[in-house]
C-alpha positions, 0 to 999 in steps of 0.5 A: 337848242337848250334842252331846259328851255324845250322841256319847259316850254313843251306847252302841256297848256297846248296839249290840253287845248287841243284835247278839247272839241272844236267848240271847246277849244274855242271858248277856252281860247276866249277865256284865256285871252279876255281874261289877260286883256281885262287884267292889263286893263284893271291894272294900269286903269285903276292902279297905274292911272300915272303911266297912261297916255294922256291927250297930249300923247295919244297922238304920237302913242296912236302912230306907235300902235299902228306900227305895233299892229304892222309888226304883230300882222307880219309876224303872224303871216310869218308863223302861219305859213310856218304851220300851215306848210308842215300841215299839208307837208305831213297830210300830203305824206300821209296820201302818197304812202298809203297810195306806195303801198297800195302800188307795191300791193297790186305788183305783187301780183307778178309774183308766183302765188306764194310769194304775191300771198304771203306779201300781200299778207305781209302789207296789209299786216303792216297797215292794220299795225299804222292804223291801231298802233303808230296813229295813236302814238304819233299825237305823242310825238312817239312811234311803233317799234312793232310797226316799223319792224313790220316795214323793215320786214317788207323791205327786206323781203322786196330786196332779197326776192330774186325775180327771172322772168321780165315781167318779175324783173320790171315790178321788182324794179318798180317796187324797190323805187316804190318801198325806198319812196315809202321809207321817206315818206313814213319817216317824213310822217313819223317826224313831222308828228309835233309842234310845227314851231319851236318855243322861240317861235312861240315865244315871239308870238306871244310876246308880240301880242302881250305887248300889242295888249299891254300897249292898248291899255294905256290909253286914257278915255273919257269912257271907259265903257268904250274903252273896255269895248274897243280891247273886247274886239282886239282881243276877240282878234287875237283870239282869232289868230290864236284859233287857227295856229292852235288848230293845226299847230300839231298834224296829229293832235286836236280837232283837225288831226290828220286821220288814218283815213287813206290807210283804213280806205285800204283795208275797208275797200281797195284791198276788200277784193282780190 
């Protein structure tokens, strides 16, 4: 990928929906497209009025429309399967390594006192550190060096504990299965932790629905007043596509952001008693 166009096309708009609240979000997206729908009105209606499809055209201009309608609705499907699979991919993540850690918690019990003390410390150490620190680097699509460490540490130790009896030999066994499945799951996290789509994605789906607004435009009615109705709703519709993809576009980032909340349930009450 070319690193202008990814620079250039970081989509710090993007950044500024999604800071906004729910209701806020909603009304800029409104803003943004009727503000773009009634500019292509006003510019063919009142100063191209010789490009508009006139009686004579509305007819095959009308089954053109349609198909647009076609193609814009497959390409939508398309990029909302896109976010809406990376969403629950990264939310599921998220589940199964606080319930790893949790695991690898609870079998450190097998341990000597010591050795249970110290890596019970050592885990919950490491969950304060996700939860204060990486949660809010991740909507930046950055991480905690602090915080990784921390889990390189704990995987270390796993790794180099040298068990004797069989109860310790079955939980170190299933703690090394249970940290290598929670290196994966953080790096799934960590990684995931940005726009769901790349700015070709973006770029065709803006496209897509320029032209499908541009091409509504060039109709010539008797009213106008209908006319200026009918691209309302068409573009209070693509204000609708719009919402939802913005909404999840980015797992950590606007008003539904995935939450540290497995991880806080940790601390706050699974591990809140011996």
């Amino acid at each position: 990928m070319n690193p202008d166009l990814t620079i250039s096309l970081n989509l710090p708009l993007l950044r500024f929906l999604l800071g906004l609240s729910d209701m806020g979000l909603r009304l800029a997206l409104v803003v943004l497209v009727l503000s773009v729908c009634f500019a292509f009105y006003y510019l063919f209606q009142l100063i191209f009025r010789k490009y508009l499809f006139n009686r004579d055209h509305s007819s095959y201009a009308g089954y053109i429309y349609n198909a647009m309608g076609v193609v814009f609705s497959l390409v939508f499907a398309f990029i909302t399967v896109l976010v809406w699979q990376n969403y629950n991919g990264v939310n599921d993540a998220v589940t199964k390594e606080a319930s790893n850690l949790n695991n690898i918690y609870r079998l450190y019990s097998a341990f000597p006192p010591a050795i249970d003390k110290a890596g019970k410390a050592a885990i919950r150490d490491y969950t304060h550190s996700v939860i204060e620190e990486d949660w809010p680097l991740l909507s930046k699509d950055e991480f905690s060096i602090d915080s990784y460490r921390k889990f390189l540490k704990i995987e270390s130790d796993i790794v180099r504990f040298q068990p004797k009896t069989a109860g310790e030999i079955n939980a170190h066994q299933q703690m090394l299965r249970l940290i290598t499945d929670s290196a994966e799951l953080r790096r799934s996290r960590v990684y995931n932790a940005k726009f769901a789509l790349d700015p070709p994605a973006w770029v065709g789906l803006v496209s897509s629905a320029l032209v499908f607004l541009f091409f509504s435009c060039l109709f010539e009615m008797k009213s106008r007043e209908i006319h200026l109705l009918l691209i309302l709703f068409l573009g209070l519709t693509i204000v609708g596509v719009l919402y939802f993809l913005v909404l999840y576009i980015h797992p950590f980032l606007g008003p539904m952001a995935i939450q540290p909340t497995p991880f806080q349930n940790l601390l706050n009450i699974t591990w809140a008693t011996p």
